[in-house]
C-alpha positions in Angstrom: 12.7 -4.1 -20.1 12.6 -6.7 -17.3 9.7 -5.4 -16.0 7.7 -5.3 -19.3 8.9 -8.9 -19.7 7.5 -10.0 -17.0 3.8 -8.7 -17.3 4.1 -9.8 -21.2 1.2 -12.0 -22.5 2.1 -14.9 -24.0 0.8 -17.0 -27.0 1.4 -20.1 -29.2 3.6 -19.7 -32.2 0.7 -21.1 -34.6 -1.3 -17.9 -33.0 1.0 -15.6 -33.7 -0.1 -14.2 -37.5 -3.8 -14.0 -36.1 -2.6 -11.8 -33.1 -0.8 -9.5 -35.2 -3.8 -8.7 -37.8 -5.5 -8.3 -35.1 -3.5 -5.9 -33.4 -3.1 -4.1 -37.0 -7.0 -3.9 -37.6 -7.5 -2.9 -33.9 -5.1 0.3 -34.4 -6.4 1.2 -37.9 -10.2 1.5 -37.1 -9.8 3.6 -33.4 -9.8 7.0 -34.7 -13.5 6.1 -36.3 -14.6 4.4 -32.5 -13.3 6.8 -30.6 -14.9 9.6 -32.6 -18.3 8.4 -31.9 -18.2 7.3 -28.2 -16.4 10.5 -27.0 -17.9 11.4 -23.3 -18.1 14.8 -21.6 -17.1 14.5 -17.4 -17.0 17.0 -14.7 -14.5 15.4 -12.7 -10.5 16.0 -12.2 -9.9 12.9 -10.3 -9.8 9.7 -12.5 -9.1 5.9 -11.5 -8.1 3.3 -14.0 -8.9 0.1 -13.8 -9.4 -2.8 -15.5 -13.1 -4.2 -14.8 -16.0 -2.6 -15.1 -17.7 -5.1 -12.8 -16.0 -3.4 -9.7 -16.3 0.4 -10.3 -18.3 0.9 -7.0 -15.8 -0.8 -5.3 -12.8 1.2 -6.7 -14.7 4.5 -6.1 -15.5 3.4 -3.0 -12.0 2.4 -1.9 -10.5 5.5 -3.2 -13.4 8.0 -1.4 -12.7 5.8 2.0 -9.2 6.7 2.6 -9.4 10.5 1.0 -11.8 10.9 3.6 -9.2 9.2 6.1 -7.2 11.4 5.1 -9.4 14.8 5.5 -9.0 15.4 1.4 -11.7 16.9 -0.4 -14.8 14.1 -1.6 -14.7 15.0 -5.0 -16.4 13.5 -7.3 -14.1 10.4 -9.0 -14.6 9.5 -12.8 -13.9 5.5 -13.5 -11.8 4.6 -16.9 -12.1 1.3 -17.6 -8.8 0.2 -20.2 -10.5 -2.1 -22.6 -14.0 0.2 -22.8 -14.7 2.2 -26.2 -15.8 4.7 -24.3 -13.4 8.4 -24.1 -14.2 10.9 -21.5 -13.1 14.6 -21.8 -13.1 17.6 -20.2 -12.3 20.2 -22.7 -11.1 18.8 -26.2 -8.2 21.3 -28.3 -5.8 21.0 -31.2 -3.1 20.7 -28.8 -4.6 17.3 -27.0 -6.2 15.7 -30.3 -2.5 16.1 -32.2 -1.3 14.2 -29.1 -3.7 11.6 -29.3 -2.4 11.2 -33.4 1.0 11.2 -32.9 0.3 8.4 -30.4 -1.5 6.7 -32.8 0.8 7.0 -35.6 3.5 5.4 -32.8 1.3 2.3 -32.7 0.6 1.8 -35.9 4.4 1.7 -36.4 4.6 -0.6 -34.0 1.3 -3.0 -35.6 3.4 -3.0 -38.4 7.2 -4.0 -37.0 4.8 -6.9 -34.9 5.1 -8.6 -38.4 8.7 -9.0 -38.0 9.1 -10.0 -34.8 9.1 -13.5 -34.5 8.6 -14.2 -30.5 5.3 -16.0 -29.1 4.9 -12.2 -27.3 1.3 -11.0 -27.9 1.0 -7.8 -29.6 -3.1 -7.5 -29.8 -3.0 -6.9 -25.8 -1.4 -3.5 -26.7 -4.0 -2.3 -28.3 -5.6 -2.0 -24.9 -2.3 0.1 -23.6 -3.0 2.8 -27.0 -6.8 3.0 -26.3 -5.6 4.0 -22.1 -2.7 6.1 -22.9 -4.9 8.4 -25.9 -7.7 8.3 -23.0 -5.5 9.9 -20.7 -3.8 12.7 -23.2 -7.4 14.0 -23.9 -7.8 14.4 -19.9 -3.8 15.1 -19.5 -4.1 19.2 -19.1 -7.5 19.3 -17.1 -7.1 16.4 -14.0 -5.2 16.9 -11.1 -5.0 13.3 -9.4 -5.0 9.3 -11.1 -5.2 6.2 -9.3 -4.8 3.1 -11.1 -5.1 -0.2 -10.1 -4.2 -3.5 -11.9 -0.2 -2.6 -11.7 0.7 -6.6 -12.2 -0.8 -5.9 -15.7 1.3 -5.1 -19.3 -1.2 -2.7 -20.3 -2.0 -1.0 -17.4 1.7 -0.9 -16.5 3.1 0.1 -20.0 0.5 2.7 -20.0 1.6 4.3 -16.9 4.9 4.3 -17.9 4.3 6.5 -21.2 1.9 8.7 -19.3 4.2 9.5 -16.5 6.5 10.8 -19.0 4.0 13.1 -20.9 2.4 14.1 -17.4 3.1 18.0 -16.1 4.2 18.7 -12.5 1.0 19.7 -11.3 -0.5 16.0 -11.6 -0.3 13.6 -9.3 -0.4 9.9 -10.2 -1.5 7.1 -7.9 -0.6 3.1 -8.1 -3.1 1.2 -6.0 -0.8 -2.4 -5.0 -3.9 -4.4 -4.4 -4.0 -7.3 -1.3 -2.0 -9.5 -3.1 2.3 -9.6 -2.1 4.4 -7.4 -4.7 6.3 -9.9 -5.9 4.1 -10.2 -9.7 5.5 -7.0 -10.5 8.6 -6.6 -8.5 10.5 -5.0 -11.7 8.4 -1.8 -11.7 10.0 1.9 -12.4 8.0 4.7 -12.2 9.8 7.6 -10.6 7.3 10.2 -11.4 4.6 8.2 -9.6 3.5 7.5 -5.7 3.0 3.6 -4.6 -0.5 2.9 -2.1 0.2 -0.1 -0.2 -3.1 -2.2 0.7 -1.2 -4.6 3.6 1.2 -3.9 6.0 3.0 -6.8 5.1 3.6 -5.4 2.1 5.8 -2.2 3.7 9.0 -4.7 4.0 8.4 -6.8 1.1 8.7 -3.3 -1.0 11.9 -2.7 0.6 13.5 -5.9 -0.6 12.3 -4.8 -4.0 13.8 -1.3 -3.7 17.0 -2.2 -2.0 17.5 -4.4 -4.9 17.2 -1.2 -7.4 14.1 -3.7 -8.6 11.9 -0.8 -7.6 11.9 2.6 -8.2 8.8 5.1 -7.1 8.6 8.7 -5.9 7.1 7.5 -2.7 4.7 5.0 -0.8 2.1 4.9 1.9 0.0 2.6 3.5 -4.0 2.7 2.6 -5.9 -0.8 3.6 -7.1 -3.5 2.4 -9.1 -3.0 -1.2 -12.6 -5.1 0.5 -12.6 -1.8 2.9 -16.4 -1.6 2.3 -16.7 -4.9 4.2 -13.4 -4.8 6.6 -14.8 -1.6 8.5 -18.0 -3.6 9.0 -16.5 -6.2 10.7 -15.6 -6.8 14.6 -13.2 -9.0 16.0 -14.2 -12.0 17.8 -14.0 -15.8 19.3 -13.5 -18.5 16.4 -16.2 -20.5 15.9 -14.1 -23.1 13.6 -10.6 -24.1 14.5 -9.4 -23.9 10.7 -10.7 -22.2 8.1 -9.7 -24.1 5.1 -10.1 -21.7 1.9 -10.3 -23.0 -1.1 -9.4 -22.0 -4.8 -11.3 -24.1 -6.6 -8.7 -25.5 -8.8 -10.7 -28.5 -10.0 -12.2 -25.9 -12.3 -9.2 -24.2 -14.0 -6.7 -24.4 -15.7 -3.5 -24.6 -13.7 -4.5 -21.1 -12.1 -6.9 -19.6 -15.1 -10.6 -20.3 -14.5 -12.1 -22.5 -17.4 -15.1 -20.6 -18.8 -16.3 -23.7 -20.5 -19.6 -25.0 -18.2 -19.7 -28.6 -20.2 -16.3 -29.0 -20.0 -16.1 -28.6 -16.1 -19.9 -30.6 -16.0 -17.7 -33.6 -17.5 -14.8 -33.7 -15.1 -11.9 -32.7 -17.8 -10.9 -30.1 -15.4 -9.9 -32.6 -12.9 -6.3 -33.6 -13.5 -4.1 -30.7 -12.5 -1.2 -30.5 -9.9 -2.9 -27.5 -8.0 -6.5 -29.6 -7.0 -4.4 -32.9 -6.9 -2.1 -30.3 -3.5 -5.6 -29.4 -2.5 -7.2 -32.9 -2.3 -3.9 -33.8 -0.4 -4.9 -30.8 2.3 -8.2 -32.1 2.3 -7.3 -35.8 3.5 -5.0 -34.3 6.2 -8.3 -32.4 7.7 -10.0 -35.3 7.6 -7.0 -37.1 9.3 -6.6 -34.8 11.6 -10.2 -33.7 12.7 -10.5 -38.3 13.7 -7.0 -37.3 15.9 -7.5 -34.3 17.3 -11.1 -33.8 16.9 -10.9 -29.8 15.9 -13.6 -27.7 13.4 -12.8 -27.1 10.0 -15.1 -25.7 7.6 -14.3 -24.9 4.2 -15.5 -22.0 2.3 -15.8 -21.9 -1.4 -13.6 -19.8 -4.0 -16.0 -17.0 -5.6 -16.1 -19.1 -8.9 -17.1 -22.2 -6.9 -20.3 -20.5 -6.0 -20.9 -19.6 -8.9 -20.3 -22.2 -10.3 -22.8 -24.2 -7.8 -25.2 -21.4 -7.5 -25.9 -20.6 -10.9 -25.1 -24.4 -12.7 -25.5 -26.4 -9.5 -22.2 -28.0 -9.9 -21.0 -28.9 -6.7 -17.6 -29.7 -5.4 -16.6 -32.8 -6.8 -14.7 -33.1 -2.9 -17.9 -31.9 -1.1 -19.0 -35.9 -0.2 -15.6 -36.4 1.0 -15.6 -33.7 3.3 -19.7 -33.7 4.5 -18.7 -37.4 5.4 -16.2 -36.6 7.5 -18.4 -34.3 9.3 -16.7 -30.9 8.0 -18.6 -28.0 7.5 -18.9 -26.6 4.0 -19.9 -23.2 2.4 -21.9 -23.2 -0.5 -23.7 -19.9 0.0 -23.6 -16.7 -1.7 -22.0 -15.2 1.1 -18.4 -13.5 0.7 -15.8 -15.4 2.8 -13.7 -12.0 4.1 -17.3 -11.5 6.1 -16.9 -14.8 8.3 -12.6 -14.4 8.2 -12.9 -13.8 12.3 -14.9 -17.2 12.7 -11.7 -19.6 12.3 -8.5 -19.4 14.6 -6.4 -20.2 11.7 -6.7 -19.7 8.0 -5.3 -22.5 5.6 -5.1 -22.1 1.1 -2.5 -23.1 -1.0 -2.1 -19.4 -2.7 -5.3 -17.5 -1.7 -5.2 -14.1 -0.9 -7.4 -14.1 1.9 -4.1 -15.6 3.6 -2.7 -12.3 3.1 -6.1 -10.3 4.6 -5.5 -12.7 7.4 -2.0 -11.2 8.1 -3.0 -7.7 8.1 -5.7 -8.3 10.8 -3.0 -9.8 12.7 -4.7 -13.4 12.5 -3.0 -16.7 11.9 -3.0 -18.4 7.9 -0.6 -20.6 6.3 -0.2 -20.7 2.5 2.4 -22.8 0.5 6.0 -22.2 0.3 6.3 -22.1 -3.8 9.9 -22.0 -3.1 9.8 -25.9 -2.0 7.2 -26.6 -5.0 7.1 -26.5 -9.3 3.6 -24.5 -9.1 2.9 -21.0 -10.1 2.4 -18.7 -7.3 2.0 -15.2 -7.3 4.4 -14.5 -4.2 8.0 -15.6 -3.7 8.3 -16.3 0.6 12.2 -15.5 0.3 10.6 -11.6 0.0 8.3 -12.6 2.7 11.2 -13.1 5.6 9.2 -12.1 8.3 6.1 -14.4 7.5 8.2 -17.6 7.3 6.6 -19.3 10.1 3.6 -18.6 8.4 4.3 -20.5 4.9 4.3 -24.5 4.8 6.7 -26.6 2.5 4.7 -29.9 2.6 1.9 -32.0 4.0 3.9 -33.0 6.8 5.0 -29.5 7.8 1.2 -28.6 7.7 0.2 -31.4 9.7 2.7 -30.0 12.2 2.4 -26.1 12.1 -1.5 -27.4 12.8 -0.9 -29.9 15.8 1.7 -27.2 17.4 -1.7 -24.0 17.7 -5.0 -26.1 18.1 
Protein backbone atom coordinates (compact mmCIF):
# COMPACT_ATOMS: atom_id res chain seq x y z
CA UNK A 1 0.00 0.00 0.00
CA UNK A 2 2.93 2.34 0.84
CA UNK A 3 4.22 2.13 -2.31
CA UNK A 4 0.89 3.03 -4.11
CA UNK A 5 0.73 5.90 -1.69
CA UNK A 6 3.48 7.33 -2.52
CA UNK A 7 3.19 7.59 -6.39
CA UNK A 8 -0.65 8.72 -5.72
CA UNK A 9 -1.80 11.94 -7.53
CA UNK A 10 -3.24 14.26 -5.53
CA UNK A 11 -6.02 16.89 -5.87
CA UNK A 12 -8.08 19.64 -4.13
CA UNK A 13 -11.13 18.54 -2.21
CA UNK A 14 -13.40 21.07 -4.27
CA UNK A 15 -11.97 18.87 -7.39
CA UNK A 16 -12.82 15.86 -6.15
CA UNK A 17 -16.63 15.24 -7.74
CA UNK A 18 -15.26 16.44 -11.21
CA UNK A 19 -12.33 13.75 -10.94
CA UNK A 20 -14.65 11.04 -10.15
CA UNK A 21 -17.25 11.61 -13.29
CA UNK A 22 -14.55 11.76 -14.97
CA UNK A 23 -12.98 8.68 -14.10
CA UNK A 24 -16.66 7.07 -14.37
CA UNK A 25 -17.28 8.38 -18.05
CA UNK A 26 -13.55 7.48 -18.91
CA UNK A 27 -14.26 3.67 -17.96
CA UNK A 28 -17.82 3.56 -19.52
CA UNK A 29 -16.96 4.66 -23.12
CA UNK A 30 -13.42 2.38 -23.61
CA UNK A 31 -14.87 -0.67 -24.91
CA UNK A 32 -16.40 1.67 -28.00
CA UNK A 33 -12.50 3.52 -28.33
CA UNK A 34 -10.78 0.64 -28.09
CA UNK A 35 -12.88 -1.11 -30.67
CA UNK A 36 -12.07 1.22 -33.36
CA UNK A 37 -8.31 1.94 -32.81
CA UNK A 38 -7.33 -1.77 -32.43
CA UNK A 39 -3.62 -2.15 -34.25
CA UNK A 40 -2.15 -5.24 -35.74
CA UNK A 41 2.08 -5.66 -34.70
CA UNK A 42 4.64 -8.09 -35.67
CA UNK A 43 6.67 -7.68 -32.70
CA UNK A 44 7.09 -9.89 -29.31
CA UNK A 45 9.16 -7.33 -27.55
CA UNK A 46 7.16 -4.34 -26.25
CA UNK A 47 8.34 -1.11 -24.06
CA UNK A 48 5.95 1.00 -22.14
CA UNK A 49 6.32 4.25 -21.56
CA UNK A 50 4.78 7.15 -20.97
CA UNK A 51 5.63 9.83 -23.77
CA UNK A 52 5.31 9.56 -27.05
CA UNK A 53 7.74 12.40 -27.66
CA UNK A 54 10.71 10.03 -26.86
CA UNK A 55 9.85 6.64 -28.57
CA UNK A 56 13.14 6.77 -30.64
CA UNK A 57 14.98 7.35 -27.73
CA UNK A 58 13.46 4.37 -25.66
CA UNK A 59 13.84 2.00 -28.75
CA UNK A 60 17.01 3.24 -29.08
CA UNK A 61 18.15 2.64 -25.45
CA UNK A 62 16.66 -0.69 -25.35
CA UNK A 63 18.35 -1.98 -28.98
CA UNK A 64 21.87 -0.38 -27.50
CA UNK A 65 22.37 -2.57 -24.59
CA UNK A 66 20.58 -5.97 -26.27
CA UNK A 67 23.13 -5.44 -28.66
CA UNK A 68 25.78 -5.04 -25.66
CA UNK A 69 24.56 -7.85 -24.66
CA UNK A 70 24.88 -10.07 -28.00
CA UNK A 71 20.66 -10.65 -27.82
CA UNK A 72 18.88 -10.89 -30.85
CA UNK A 73 17.87 -7.04 -32.64
CA UNK A 74 14.37 -7.70 -32.83
CA UNK A 75 12.22 -5.49 -33.82
CA UNK A 76 10.61 -3.42 -30.49
CA UNK A 77 6.88 -2.24 -30.50
CA UNK A 78 6.40 1.26 -28.33
CA UNK A 79 3.02 1.37 -26.06
CA UNK A 80 2.53 4.59 -25.00
CA UNK A 81 -0.05 4.47 -21.48
CA UNK A 82 -2.29 7.32 -22.18
CA UNK A 83 -2.59 6.61 -26.29
CA UNK A 84 -6.08 5.21 -27.65
CA UNK A 85 -4.35 3.18 -29.63
CA UNK A 86 -4.38 -1.06 -28.91
CA UNK A 87 -1.88 -3.23 -30.63
CA UNK A 88 -2.38 -7.06 -31.04
CA UNK A 89 -0.92 -9.83 -32.25
CA UNK A 90 -3.62 -12.43 -32.49
CA UNK A 91 -7.04 -11.43 -30.83
CA UNK A 92 -9.31 -14.75 -29.04
CA UNK A 93 -12.16 -15.28 -26.70
CA UNK A 94 -9.80 -16.12 -24.17
CA UNK A 95 -7.78 -12.57 -24.20
CA UNK A 96 -11.01 -10.27 -25.00
CA UNK A 97 -12.91 -12.01 -21.74
CA UNK A 98 -9.76 -10.90 -19.92
CA UNK A 99 -9.80 -7.57 -21.18
CA UNK A 100 -13.92 -7.47 -19.73
CA UNK A 101 -13.43 -8.83 -16.66
CA UNK A 102 -10.76 -6.12 -16.23
CA UNK A 103 -13.09 -3.75 -17.16
CA UNK A 104 -15.90 -4.71 -15.10
CA UNK A 105 -13.03 -4.48 -12.11
CA UNK A 106 -12.72 -0.78 -12.86
CA UNK A 107 -15.96 0.09 -13.30
CA UNK A 108 -16.50 -1.18 -9.78
CA UNK A 109 -13.97 0.74 -8.72
CA UNK A 110 -15.43 4.24 -10.75
CA UNK A 111 -18.25 3.59 -8.84
CA UNK A 112 -16.83 2.93 -4.91
CA UNK A 113 -14.48 6.43 -6.09
CA UNK A 114 -17.98 8.06 -5.14
CA UNK A 115 -17.52 7.06 -1.64
CA UNK A 116 -14.32 7.60 -0.90
CA UNK A 117 -13.82 10.85 0.44
CA UNK A 118 -9.81 11.45 0.27
CA UNK A 119 -8.22 14.30 -2.15
CA UNK A 120 -6.64 10.86 -4.03
CA UNK A 121 -7.32 11.25 -7.77
CA UNK A 122 -9.16 8.44 -9.23
CA UNK A 123 -9.28 9.79 -13.16
CA UNK A 124 -5.37 9.03 -13.37
CA UNK A 125 -6.42 5.29 -13.13
CA UNK A 126 -8.10 5.24 -16.00
CA UNK A 127 -4.66 5.46 -17.66
CA UNK A 128 -3.54 2.14 -15.44
CA UNK A 129 -7.01 0.17 -17.04
CA UNK A 130 -6.37 1.43 -20.64
CA UNK A 131 -2.16 -0.24 -20.05
CA UNK A 132 -3.15 -3.24 -18.19
CA UNK A 133 -6.27 -4.29 -20.99
CA UNK A 134 -3.27 -3.23 -23.63
CA UNK A 135 -1.10 -5.71 -22.24
CA UNK A 136 -3.79 -8.82 -21.76
CA UNK A 137 -4.54 -8.62 -25.51
CA UNK A 138 -0.51 -9.02 -26.06
CA UNK A 139 -0.23 -11.19 -22.71
CA UNK A 140 -0.05 -14.89 -24.59
CA UNK A 141 1.97 -13.83 -27.76
CA UNK A 142 5.25 -11.45 -26.28
CA UNK A 143 8.15 -12.75 -24.79
CA UNK A 144 9.95 -9.69 -23.20
CA UNK A 145 8.51 -5.88 -21.66
CA UNK A 146 10.50 -3.11 -20.59
CA UNK A 147 8.79 -0.31 -19.01
CA UNK A 148 10.02 2.78 -18.01
CA UNK A 149 8.37 5.63 -15.91
CA UNK A 150 8.50 3.22 -12.60
CA UNK A 151 8.17 6.54 -10.20
CA UNK A 152 4.64 6.68 -11.81
CA UNK A 153 1.01 5.30 -10.17
CA UNK A 154 -0.14 4.15 -13.35
CA UNK A 155 2.72 2.77 -14.75
CA UNK A 156 3.61 1.14 -11.45
CA UNK A 157 0.00 -0.14 -10.49
CA UNK A 158 -0.10 -1.44 -13.89
CA UNK A 159 2.88 -3.49 -13.57
CA UNK A 160 1.86 -4.81 -10.50
CA UNK A 161 -1.50 -6.40 -11.83
CA UNK A 162 0.25 -7.57 -14.97
CA UNK A 163 3.01 -9.43 -13.16
CA UNK A 164 0.41 -11.33 -11.59
CA UNK A 165 -1.62 -12.42 -14.73
CA UNK A 166 1.87 -12.90 -16.60
CA UNK A 167 2.91 -16.81 -17.53
CA UNK A 168 6.55 -18.11 -16.78
CA UNK A 169 7.64 -17.79 -20.17
CA UNK A 170 7.58 -13.73 -20.07
CA UNK A 171 10.02 -11.74 -19.00
CA UNK A 172 9.34 -8.24 -17.63
CA UNK A 173 11.74 -5.40 -17.54
CA UNK A 174 11.81 -2.11 -15.20
CA UNK A 175 14.04 0.53 -16.73
CA UNK A 176 15.17 2.89 -13.24
CA UNK A 177 15.93 5.95 -15.29
CA UNK A 178 19.16 8.44 -14.36
CA UNK A 179 17.43 9.83 -11.60
CA UNK A 180 18.36 8.15 -7.59
CA UNK A 181 15.63 5.42 -6.52
CA UNK A 182 14.58 7.08 -3.75
CA UNK A 183 10.83 8.44 -5.69
CA UNK A 184 9.89 4.97 -5.66
CA UNK A 185 11.79 3.32 -2.95
CA UNK A 186 8.43 1.30 -1.79
CA UNK A 187 8.34 -0.82 -4.96
CA UNK A 188 7.47 -4.85 -4.88
CA UNK A 189 7.49 -6.62 -7.85
CA UNK A 190 8.91 -10.12 -7.31
CA UNK A 191 8.05 -11.49 -10.67
CA UNK A 192 9.94 -8.72 -12.34
CA UNK A 193 13.91 -7.86 -13.18
CA UNK A 194 15.22 -4.07 -12.10
CA UNK A 195 17.77 -2.25 -15.08
CA UNK A 196 19.86 0.19 -13.29
CA UNK A 197 20.89 3.36 -15.51
CA UNK A 198 23.84 4.64 -12.90
CA UNK A 199 26.23 2.90 -10.93
CA UNK A 200 25.48 4.98 -8.15
CA UNK A 201 22.35 3.60 -8.15
CA UNK A 202 23.80 -0.33 -7.39
CA UNK A 203 24.15 0.72 -3.44
CA UNK A 204 21.34 3.06 -3.19
CA UNK A 205 19.11 -0.12 -4.22
CA UNK A 206 20.63 -2.01 -1.52
CA UNK A 207 19.56 0.30 1.21
CA UNK A 208 16.10 -0.05 -0.28
CA UNK A 209 16.25 -3.85 -0.26
CA UNK A 210 17.95 -4.38 2.99
CA UNK A 211 15.20 -2.34 4.36
CA UNK A 212 12.45 -5.08 2.88
CA UNK A 213 11.45 -1.56 1.01
CA UNK A 214 12.34 -3.33 -2.16
CA UNK A 215 11.59 -6.51 -3.46
CA UNK A 216 12.58 -7.60 -7.29
CA UNK A 217 13.62 -10.89 -8.96
CA UNK A 218 16.82 -9.41 -9.85
CA UNK A 219 18.86 -6.31 -11.10
CA UNK A 220 21.60 -5.31 -13.55
CA UNK A 221 23.42 -2.44 -14.56
CA UNK A 222 22.49 -0.91 -18.27
CA UNK A 223 23.70 2.99 -18.68
CA UNK A 224 22.64 6.05 -18.73
CA UNK A 225 19.09 6.53 -20.73
CA UNK A 226 20.90 9.66 -23.10
CA UNK A 227 23.13 6.55 -24.47
CA UNK A 228 22.61 7.84 -28.01
CA UNK A 229 24.62 10.90 -27.08
CA UNK A 230 27.01 9.47 -24.07
CA UNK A 231 28.76 6.88 -26.59
CA UNK A 232 29.35 9.98 -28.81
CA UNK A 233 31.21 11.73 -26.42
CA UNK A 234 35.08 11.66 -25.37
CA UNK A 235 36.60 12.69 -22.36
CA UNK A 236 38.61 15.78 -22.09
CA UNK A 237 40.30 19.06 -20.48
CA UNK A 238 37.55 21.56 -18.87
CA UNK A 239 37.12 24.45 -20.59
CA UNK A 240 35.02 26.16 -17.60
CA UNK A 241 35.85 25.62 -13.99
CA UNK A 242 32.09 25.16 -12.97
CA UNK A 243 29.35 24.30 -14.80
CA UNK A 244 26.47 25.76 -13.07
CA UNK A 245 23.20 23.93 -14.35
CA UNK A 246 20.22 25.38 -13.98
CA UNK A 247 16.52 24.30 -13.54
CA UNK A 248 14.85 27.03 -14.45
CA UNK A 249 12.64 27.46 -11.47
CA UNK A 250 11.66 31.01 -12.15
CA UNK A 251 9.27 29.33 -14.53
CA UNK A 252 7.37 26.72 -12.39
CA UNK A 253 5.71 26.02 -10.02
CA UNK A 254 7.68 24.78 -7.01
CA UNK A 255 9.13 21.89 -9.34
CA UNK A 256 6.03 21.67 -12.07
CA UNK A 257 6.73 23.67 -15.19
CA UNK A 258 3.96 26.51 -15.74
CA UNK A 259 2.52 25.95 -19.24
CA UNK A 260 0.97 29.39 -19.08
CA UNK A 261 3.34 31.73 -21.66
CA UNK A 262 1.58 35.17 -20.34
CA UNK A 263 1.75 34.23 -16.98
CA UNK A 264 5.61 33.52 -17.03
CA UNK A 265 5.91 36.87 -19.74
CA UNK A 266 4.52 38.81 -16.56
CA UNK A 267 6.87 37.66 -13.89
CA UNK A 268 4.09 35.80 -11.53
CA UNK A 269 6.37 32.86 -11.68
CA UNK A 270 8.93 34.65 -9.79
CA UNK A 271 8.40 34.17 -6.09
CA UNK A 272 9.18 30.63 -5.25
CA UNK A 273 11.73 29.15 -2.66
CA UNK A 274 13.52 26.95 -5.43
CA UNK A 275 14.63 30.19 -7.88
CA UNK A 276 14.96 32.42 -4.66
CA UNK A 277 18.10 29.03 -3.57
CA UNK A 278 19.13 29.50 -7.23
CA UNK A 279 19.57 33.30 -7.27
CA UNK A 280 21.46 32.72 -3.92
CA UNK A 281 24.00 30.27 -6.02
CA UNK A 282 24.14 32.76 -8.61
CA UNK A 283 25.46 35.70 -6.30
CA UNK A 284 28.04 33.33 -4.82
CA UNK A 285 29.46 32.70 -8.64
CA UNK A 286 29.61 36.04 -9.10
CA UNK A 287 31.33 36.42 -5.59
CA UNK A 288 33.55 34.10 -6.15
CA UNK A 289 34.56 34.44 -9.94
CA UNK A 290 35.87 38.66 -8.42
CA UNK A 291 37.95 36.34 -5.57
CA UNK A 292 39.17 33.72 -7.24
CA UNK A 293 38.81 34.61 -10.78
CA UNK A 294 37.55 30.94 -12.06
CA UNK A 295 35.03 30.20 -15.37
CA UNK A 296 31.61 29.55 -14.87
CA UNK A 297 29.11 29.23 -17.45
CA UNK A 298 25.68 28.39 -17.06
CA UNK A 299 23.66 26.24 -19.20
CA UNK A 300 19.98 26.46 -19.51
CA UNK A 301 17.18 23.82 -18.34
CA UNK A 302 15.53 22.26 -21.58
CA UNK A 303 12.29 24.40 -20.85
CA UNK A 304 14.53 27.56 -20.51
CA UNK A 305 15.37 27.17 -24.16
CA UNK A 306 12.37 26.73 -25.03
CA UNK A 307 11.09 29.02 -23.45
CA UNK A 308 13.73 31.64 -24.97
CA UNK A 309 13.98 29.99 -28.31
CA UNK A 310 10.51 29.76 -29.26
CA UNK A 311 8.86 32.98 -27.00
CA UNK A 312 12.17 34.86 -26.60
CA UNK A 313 11.83 35.01 -22.96
CA UNK A 314 15.12 35.23 -21.58
CA UNK A 315 16.37 34.61 -18.10
CA UNK A 316 15.09 37.08 -15.97
CA UNK A 317 19.01 36.46 -14.11
CA UNK A 318 20.83 36.53 -17.59
CA UNK A 319 21.90 40.52 -17.08
CA UNK A 320 23.11 39.61 -13.68
CA UNK A 321 25.29 36.97 -14.76
CA UNK A 322 26.54 38.58 -18.60
CA UNK A 323 27.59 41.53 -16.24
CA UNK A 324 29.57 39.66 -14.28
CA UNK A 325 31.31 38.32 -17.25
CA UNK A 326 29.86 34.63 -16.93
CA UNK A 327 29.19 32.68 -19.81
CA UNK A 328 25.61 31.72 -20.60
CA UNK A 329 23.88 29.04 -22.80
CA UNK A 330 21.03 30.00 -24.68
CA UNK A 331 21.37 27.64 -27.62
CA UNK A 332 19.49 24.79 -28.70
CA UNK A 333 22.12 22.58 -27.87
CA UNK A 334 21.59 19.62 -25.20
CA UNK A 335 23.82 20.28 -22.10
CA UNK A 336 24.92 16.32 -21.52
CA UNK A 337 26.91 17.13 -24.99
CA UNK A 338 29.23 19.87 -23.40
CA UNK A 339 29.15 17.86 -19.63
CA UNK A 340 33.19 17.22 -20.09
CA UNK A 341 33.76 21.10 -20.65
CA UNK A 342 33.45 22.09 -16.78
CA UNK A 343 35.66 20.48 -13.94
CA UNK A 344 32.84 20.53 -11.64
CA UNK A 345 29.15 20.45 -12.12
CA UNK A 346 26.84 22.56 -9.69
CA UNK A 347 22.36 22.34 -9.59
CA UNK A 348 20.22 22.38 -6.86
CA UNK A 349 18.37 18.95 -7.87
CA UNK A 350 19.29 18.39 -11.55
CA UNK A 351 19.88 15.17 -12.82
CA UNK A 352 22.79 15.86 -14.81
CA UNK A 353 24.50 15.87 -11.25
CA UNK A 354 23.74 12.27 -11.23
CA UNK A 355 25.21 11.70 -15.15
CA UNK A 356 28.13 13.58 -13.67
CA UNK A 357 28.69 10.82 -11.06
CA UNK A 358 28.50 7.99 -13.37
CA UNK A 359 31.26 9.46 -15.64
CA UNK A 360 33.27 9.66 -12.57
CA UNK A 361 33.26 13.59 -12.71
CA UNK A 362 32.80 16.01 -9.93
CA UNK A 363 28.92 17.83 -9.17
CA UNK A 364 27.43 18.97 -6.10
CA UNK A 365 23.58 19.16 -5.69
CA UNK A 366 21.71 20.16 -2.44
CA UNK A 367 21.46 18.17 0.70
CA UNK A 368 17.28 18.21 0.93
CA UNK A 369 17.93 16.65 4.20
CA UNK A 370 19.25 20.26 5.58
CA UNK A 371 16.31 22.10 3.52
CA UNK A 372 12.01 22.21 3.42
CA UNK A 373 12.22 21.74 -0.52
CA UNK A 374 10.97 18.87 -2.56
CA UNK A 375 13.67 16.81 -3.97
CA UNK A 376 13.47 13.65 -5.65
CA UNK A 377 16.51 11.94 -3.76
CA UNK A 378 17.07 11.54 -0.04
CA UNK A 379 21.34 11.80 0.49
CA UNK A 380 20.97 9.63 3.75
CA UNK A 381 20.54 6.72 0.75
CA UNK A 382 23.31 8.30 -1.02
CA UNK A 383 26.20 7.52 1.84
CA UNK A 384 28.80 7.25 -0.45
CA UNK A 385 28.20 10.61 -2.37
CA UNK A 386 28.18 12.72 0.77
CA UNK A 387 31.02 14.79 -0.06
CA UNK A 388 29.30 15.41 -3.06
CA UNK A 389 25.97 17.02 -1.64
CA UNK A 390 26.10 20.76 -0.08
CA UNK A 391 23.80 21.87 2.96
CA UNK A 392 24.13 25.71 2.43
CA UNK A 393 25.63 28.60 0.62
CA UNK A 394 28.47 28.62 2.90
CA UNK A 395 29.28 24.93 2.47
CA UNK A 396 29.19 25.52 -1.35
CA UNK A 397 31.40 28.39 -1.21
CA UNK A 398 33.75 26.01 0.58
CA UNK A 399 33.44 22.54 -1.24
CA UNK A 400 34.28 25.22 -4.37
CA UNK A 401 37.39 27.16 -2.84
CA UNK A 402 38.84 23.58 -1.52
CA UNK A 403 39.02 21.92 -5.93
CA UNK A 404 39.53 25.08 -8.15
Amino acid sequence: MKALILRAIKIEKSQILKDRLKFLIKVLIYPIISFFNLQKINSKKIIVGNEKEIKRKRKNYVHYFLNKEKKPKDNLEILIARELSYPYLNINIRNISRGMIIWFIFISAAVYSFFDKTTISYSSLAESMNLIIKLTLLKDDIKEIYFFRLELLSIYFSINVFEKLKDDGLEIFIISSNIPLYSHRYTFLEKCNLILCSSYQKKELMHYINNNWFKIKSFKLWGLEEIHIYSNLEGKKPIYDIGLYSQGFWARNGIYRIQNIKKIKNKKTYNNIYYKFYLEIIEEMIKLKNYKDIKVKIYLHPYERFLYNNYNIVPPYYNKVKKADIDIDLSKNDSIKDIYNCKIGISLSSTIIFDRWHLGLEGYILDNEETNLNLPYNSKYLVEYQDSFFKNIDDLNLKILKNT
